[in-house]
Steps between C-alpha positions, in 0.01 A plus 500: 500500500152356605602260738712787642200703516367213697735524759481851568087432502613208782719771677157722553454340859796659567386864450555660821809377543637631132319832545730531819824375270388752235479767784853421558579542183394850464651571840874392361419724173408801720801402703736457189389832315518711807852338590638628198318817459649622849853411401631767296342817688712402761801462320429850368439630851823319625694674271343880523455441869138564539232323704161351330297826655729744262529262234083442439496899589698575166241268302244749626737763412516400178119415458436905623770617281319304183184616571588869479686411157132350399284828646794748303412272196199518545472889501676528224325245270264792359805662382677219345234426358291825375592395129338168526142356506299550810502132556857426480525729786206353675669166438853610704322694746319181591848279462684737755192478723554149524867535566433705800241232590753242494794696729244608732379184545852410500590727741247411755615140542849637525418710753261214702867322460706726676247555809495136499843485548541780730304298719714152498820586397815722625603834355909355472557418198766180684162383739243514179758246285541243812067558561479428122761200490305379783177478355678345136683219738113481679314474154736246356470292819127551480571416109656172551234401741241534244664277272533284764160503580389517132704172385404271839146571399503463135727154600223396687220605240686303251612179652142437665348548136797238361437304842098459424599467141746186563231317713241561200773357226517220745162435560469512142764272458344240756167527295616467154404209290749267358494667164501895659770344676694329210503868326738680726670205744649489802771721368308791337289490879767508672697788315185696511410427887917662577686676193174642329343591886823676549519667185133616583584603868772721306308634292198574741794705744622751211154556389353633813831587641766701288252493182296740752784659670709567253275685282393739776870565556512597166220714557601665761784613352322626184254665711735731688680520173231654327390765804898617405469515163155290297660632151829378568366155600315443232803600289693247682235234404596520135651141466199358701333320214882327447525408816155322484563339201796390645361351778233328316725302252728393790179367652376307245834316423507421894149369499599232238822371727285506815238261327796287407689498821107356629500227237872395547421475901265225399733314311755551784250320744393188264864464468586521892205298619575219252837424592478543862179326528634185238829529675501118589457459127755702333770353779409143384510569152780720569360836302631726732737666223161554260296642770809742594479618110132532471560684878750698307357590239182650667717695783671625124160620338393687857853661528460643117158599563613660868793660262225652231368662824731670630617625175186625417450637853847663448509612207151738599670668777710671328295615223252607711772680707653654206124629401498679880813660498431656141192612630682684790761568267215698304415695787879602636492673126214668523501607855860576545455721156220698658673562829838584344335741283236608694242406225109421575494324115633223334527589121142617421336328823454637864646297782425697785347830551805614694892430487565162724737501778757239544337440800221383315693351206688267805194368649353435148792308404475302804160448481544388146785257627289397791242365235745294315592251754198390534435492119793275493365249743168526326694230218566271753118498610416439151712181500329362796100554412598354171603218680215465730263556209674204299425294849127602588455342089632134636315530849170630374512289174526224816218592666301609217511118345162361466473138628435189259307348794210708556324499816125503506296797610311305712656151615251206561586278754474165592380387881726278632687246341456457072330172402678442163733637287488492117700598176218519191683556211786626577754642251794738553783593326793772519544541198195501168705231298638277820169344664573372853196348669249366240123438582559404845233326697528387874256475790652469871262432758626671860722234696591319194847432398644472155822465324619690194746291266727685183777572395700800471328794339158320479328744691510399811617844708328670266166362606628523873515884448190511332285385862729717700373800257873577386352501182132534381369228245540627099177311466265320729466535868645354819192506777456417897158365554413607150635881559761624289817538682481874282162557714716447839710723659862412428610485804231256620579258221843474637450515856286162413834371315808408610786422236822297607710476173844341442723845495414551880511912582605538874578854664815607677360431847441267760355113444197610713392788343579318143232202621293769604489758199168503326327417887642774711221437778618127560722416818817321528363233590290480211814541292690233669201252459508640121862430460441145671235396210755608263789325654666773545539524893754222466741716341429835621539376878820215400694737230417840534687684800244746644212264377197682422701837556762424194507769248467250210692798251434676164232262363560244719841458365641364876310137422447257234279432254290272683488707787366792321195282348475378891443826604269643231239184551527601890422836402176375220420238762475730803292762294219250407368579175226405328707401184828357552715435167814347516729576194784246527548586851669223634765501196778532760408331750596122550321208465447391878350867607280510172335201646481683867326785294285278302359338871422857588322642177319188500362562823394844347323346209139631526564810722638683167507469158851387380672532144735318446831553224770249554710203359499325809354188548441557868258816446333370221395240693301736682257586256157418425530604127848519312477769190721544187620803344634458187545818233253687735260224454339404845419099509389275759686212567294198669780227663572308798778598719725247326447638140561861626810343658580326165460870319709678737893455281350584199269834581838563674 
């Protein structure tokens, strides 16, 4: 409910505009009571023939006749009550004063009413019921309009709150650390950036639409209700509490399904994004039947949730209804028993002070019936803000995730290029019990080039991620001209690094603006002398039909292998970085390019530091110093270029 809380705090920006909604609101509940109220005195005066003028003049009528009844009481209160204590008779004297009070009082608005409608409406009893019908067809125009009005700016409210809070899950997102990011996954993002934003948006609409509206419906009603007859109301509010309770237990089992139907969106994602994105791989090893099932059984587990929803949802309605219409039911009893009888108590207690009309009892009853509609929609709300409040608990949980990777308070920087990078000590580990890196100790003088030897699961990429600042060191420290890269700002450590690893990430757009993504301010031209150091130009221009312009597809998925790693050394190459590390980036490509691409890193040997990871004979040949990395121990390996060449099958 906090993080719901929170969104309604984020909505506060957007006070004039839900002052004007809630305005609305109360406009539709005048609109609604007032509908209703005017209903049945004309059906009265349709079928007695009288116009609106005679009609209110009979109220008045009535209040005159009353108050005589009260002033003949109240003469004759002495003798009805010469046998009793002087205060008793003090006591009704001041009762039936108060009674008179009340008609005259009464009285006087009735009469304001008829000179009020003396002046705007006809004397015909025929014109007054097509003025009157008029001004109910007006209202409910003017009605409808309000809730027009009222839902395009509570829409608008709502979807610029979900709209700003989208782009902050997504900044978030784009910030996160590797671990943050491990903890919910593409899939949990991704259901929370559309189902749990929609849920929210849902949520956001009934709460400062109908969860506003409604209520003053309701109201309304009651209001005019309770200027009829305030006794009788409150008589007809007996089963309240039940219908509370009611309420409240239906809520709470919804709650728990709409945190559920949350969760099982997740899984629903992880399960779409893995097939779809893998789908070369399940073709080849022909899984498509296992994927269906797990497909199949996810779409299951949503549908049973979905089903526990509306059956819940369902099942409320009518016990809510069934609460309303015994509470109405109540109140035909009572009233129709004083009218029929002509009765002013109920058993022992006063109702009214007066026998009601059935005038009166009609437009009670409708009143009574006008307030149940919207008490039936008022379930249905319920539903919705349960849902949005199970959806602002993913989104804010989101945003409310503290990063791994702290950022300094105040950055140091470094002028110009670094001189020399260094690891002292370096240890790391992901889990307490699996070490990783152990005591590792390098020094990398700017425009050097080394080379990285291991095996599988030696450490390697682990280390890699480490001077990118994926990962901070679990002991030790990783420092630029003998600053810790935790003293830097982050995103100056990697605008000084460039990583080109072996799974190559390309976007779903055109060669040229995949060469020049990381260095948006470059040219073309720079691009296409980029994609010419990388021997890529050959291709692009020879195999690819709209050259430059070729959308290359979802991750690049229109070329090869070797293309891809093409592409992503045009794009390192083109942003010149201070660090360049190469993480078995020419794995694809063959042997008579690598050697194209060796000429042209070798002609950027000592205008950036380069690292090195590779089996390849032809890139290790580049380096000054060849390391290895065995069991996340970091040794230096001094050899001719023949030995390294000799070493090459078996670190393979």
């Amino acid at each position: 409910m906090k993080s719901f809380w929170n969104a309604i705090h984020d909505s506060l920006h957007h006070t004039p505009a839900i002052i004007l909604a809630t305005l609305c609101s109360v406009g539709i509940a005048f609109l609604w009571g007032s509908n209703i109220g005017a209903l049945y005195p004309v059906v009265e005066m349709t079928l007695n023939g009288e116009s609106i003028q005679s009609w209110l003049e009979k109220g008045v009528q009535g209040s005159d006749a009353q108050i005589v009844r009260l002033h003949q009481e109240l003469q004759d209160a002495p003798v009805r009550f010469k046998d009793r204590h002087a205060s008793e008779l003090a006591s009704e004297e001041n009762r039936i004063k108060r009674l008179i009070a009340g008609q005259e009082s009464s009285r006087s608005w009735r009469q304001w009413t008829v000179q009020l409608a003396d002046r705007f409406l006809p004397r015909d009893p025929f014109q007054t019921i097509c003025w009157i019908m008029g001004i109910l067809i007006v209202s409910t125009l003017v009605k409808h309009m309000l809730m027009l009005t009222n839902d395009m700016i509570i829409g608008h409210v709502s979807t610029s709150i979900v709209r700003d809070l989208r782009m902050r899950v997504f900044d978030s997102a784009l910030k996160m650390d590797r671990q943050s990011y491990q903890v919910y996954g593409t899939s949990g993002l991704l259901a929370a950036i559309t189902s749990a934003a929609d849920g929210l948006t849902a949520g956001l609409i009934h709460l400062f639409g109908a969860a506003v509206r409604e209520p003053l419906r309701i109201a309304s009603c009651l209001i005019m209700a309770s200027l009829i007859n305030w006794r009788l109301l409150l008589l007809s509010l007996v089963l309240a509490p039940l219908l509370v309770a009611i309420i409240v237990y239906f809520n709470r089992r919804i709650r728990g399904v709409a945190n559920s139907i949350l969760s099982r969106n997740a899984g629903f994602h992880e399960v779409l994004l893995e097939a779809l994105s893998n789908i070369f791989t399940v073709q080849a090893f022909t899984m498509e039947k296992y994927e269906r099932q797990r497909f199949s059984d996810c779409t299951g587990d949503m549908r049973r949730i979905g089903l526990r929803m509306i059956f819940w949802t369902g099942v409320g309605k009518p016990f809510t209804e069934l609460v309303g219409v015994g509470m109405v039911a109540i109140t035909v009893c009572a009233g129709a028993y004083l009218v029929v009888n002509k009765q002013t108590h109920l058993f022992f207690l006063r109702v009214c002070d007066s026998p009601m009309s059935v005038t009166d009892l009609l437009i009670f009853f409708g009143l009574l019936i006008g307030a149940s509609d919207p008490l039936r929609k008022l379930s249905g709300v319920s539903v919705m803000i349960h849902q949005g409040i199970a959806s602002a608990n993913l989104l804010y949980g989101i945003l409310n995730t503290k990063p791994v990777l702290a950022e300094p308070e105040v950055p140091k920087k470094i002028a110009g290029k670094h001189h020399q990078l260094a690891l002292e000590g370096v240890e790391f580990h992901y889990h307490p019990d699996q070490p990783v890196l152990k005591d590792v100790r390098l020094e990398v003088p700017f425009g050097k080039t080394i080379a990285i030897l291991g095996s599988n699961g030696s450490g390697k990429s682990t280390l890699i991620q480490l001077l990118c600042r994926y990962y901070d060191p679990v002991q030790g420290r990783i420092t630029m001209d003998g600053m810790d890269l935790k003293e830097l700002a982050l995103s100056d450590v990697r605008q000084r690094i460039t990583l080109v690893s072996q799974s190559t990430e390309l976007f779903n757009r055109t060669v040229l603006e995949n060469i020049q993504y990381g260095s948006p301010d470059s040219t073309r031209e720079e691009a296409e002398q980029a994609a010419k150091l990388a021997h890529a130009h050959e291709f692009i221009m020879g195999s690819l039909n709209q050259g430059y312009d070729t959308i290359v597809g979802q991750s690049g998925q229109r070329l090869s292998g070797g293309q891809r790693q093409r592409l992503a050394l045009a794009r390192a190459i083109l942003r010149k970085p201070e660090l360049l590390i190469l993480d078995e980036s020419t794995s694809q490509i063959d042997m008579a390019s690598e050697l194209q691409i060796r000429e042209t890193l070798q002609a950027m040997k000592g205008e950036m530091t380069i690292i090195i990871i590779t089996h390849r004979e032809a890139l290790i040949a580049l380096a000054d110093d060849v390391y290895t990395m065995k069991a996340g121990v970091l040794t230096c390996e001094t050899q001719s270029a023949e030995s390294v060449g000799n070493q090459i099958p078996s670190a393979a």
